[in-house]
C-alpha positions in Angstrom: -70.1 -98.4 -44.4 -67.0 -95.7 -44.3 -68.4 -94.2 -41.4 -68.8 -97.8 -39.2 -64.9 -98.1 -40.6 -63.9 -95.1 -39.3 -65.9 -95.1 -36.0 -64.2 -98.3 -35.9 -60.8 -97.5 -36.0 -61.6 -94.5 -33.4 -62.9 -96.4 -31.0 -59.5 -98.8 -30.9 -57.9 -95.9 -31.0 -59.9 -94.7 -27.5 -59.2 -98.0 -26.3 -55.3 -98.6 -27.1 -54.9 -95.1 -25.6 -56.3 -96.1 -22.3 -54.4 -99.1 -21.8 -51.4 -96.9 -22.7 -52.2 -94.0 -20.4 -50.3 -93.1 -17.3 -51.9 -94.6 -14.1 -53.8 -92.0 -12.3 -52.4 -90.1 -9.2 -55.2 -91.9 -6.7 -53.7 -95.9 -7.8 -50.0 -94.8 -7.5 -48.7 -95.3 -4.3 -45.6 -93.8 -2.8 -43.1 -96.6 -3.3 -41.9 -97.3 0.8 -38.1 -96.2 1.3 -36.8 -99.8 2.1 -34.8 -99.6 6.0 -31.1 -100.1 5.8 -29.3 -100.9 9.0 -25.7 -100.3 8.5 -23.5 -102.7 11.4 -20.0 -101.6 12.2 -18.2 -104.9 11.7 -16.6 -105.7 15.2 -13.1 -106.7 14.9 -11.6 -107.8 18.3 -8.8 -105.3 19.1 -5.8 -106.8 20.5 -3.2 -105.4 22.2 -0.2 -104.9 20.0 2.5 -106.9 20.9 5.9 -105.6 23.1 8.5 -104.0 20.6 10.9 -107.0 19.7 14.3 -107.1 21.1 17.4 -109.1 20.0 19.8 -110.7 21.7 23.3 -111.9 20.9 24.3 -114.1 24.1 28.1 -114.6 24.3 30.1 -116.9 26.4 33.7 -116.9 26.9 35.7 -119.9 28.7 35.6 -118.9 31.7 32.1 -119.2 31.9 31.3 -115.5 31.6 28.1 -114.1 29.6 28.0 -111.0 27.8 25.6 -110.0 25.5 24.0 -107.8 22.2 20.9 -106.0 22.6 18.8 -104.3 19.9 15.5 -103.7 18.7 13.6 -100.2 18.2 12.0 -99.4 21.4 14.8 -97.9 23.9 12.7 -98.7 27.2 12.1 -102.1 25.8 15.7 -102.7 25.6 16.7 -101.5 28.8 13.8 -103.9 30.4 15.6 -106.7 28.4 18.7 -105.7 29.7 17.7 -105.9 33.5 16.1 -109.2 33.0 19.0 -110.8 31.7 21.4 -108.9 34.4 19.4 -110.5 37.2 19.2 -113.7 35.7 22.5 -114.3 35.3 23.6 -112.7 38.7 21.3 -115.1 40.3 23.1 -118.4 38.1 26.4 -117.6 39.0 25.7 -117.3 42.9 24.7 -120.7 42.7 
């Protein structure tokens, strides 16, 4: 009877240690490396905008203009200035 026990017991033993064992090299298959496609987010690119000059228009009574410029872009300015020289050369011949 002690040996059926013990014959027994090795036998679960064989048994839980199979169920426990490592799977063998043939079932295991090499996990597949999952694609990753990487997408540069497109942000539109707008131009940035002219440097911003300000003006301080002036007007005496006699009707003359004279005027304030500043702002940070030098060329900018000067551009400005032209604009509002012509403009006003052109109201006053009228």
């Amino acid at each position: 009877m002690m040996r059926k026990i013990i014959l027994f017991i090795i036998i679960l033993f064989v048994i839980s240690c199979e169920k426990n064992s490592p799977p063998s090299v043939e079932k295991k298959e090499a996990p597949s490396i999952p694609k990753v496609v990487v997408e540069k987010e497109k942000t539109p690119t707008n131009e940035p905008l002219p440097p911003e000059v300000k003006i301080k228009l002036r007007r005496d009574g006699k009707d003359n203009y004279s005027w304030e410029l500043s702002g940070s872009d030098v060329d900018q300015i000067l551009k400005v200035n032209e604009k509002l020289r012509r403009s006003l050369t052109k109201e006053q011949s009228n």
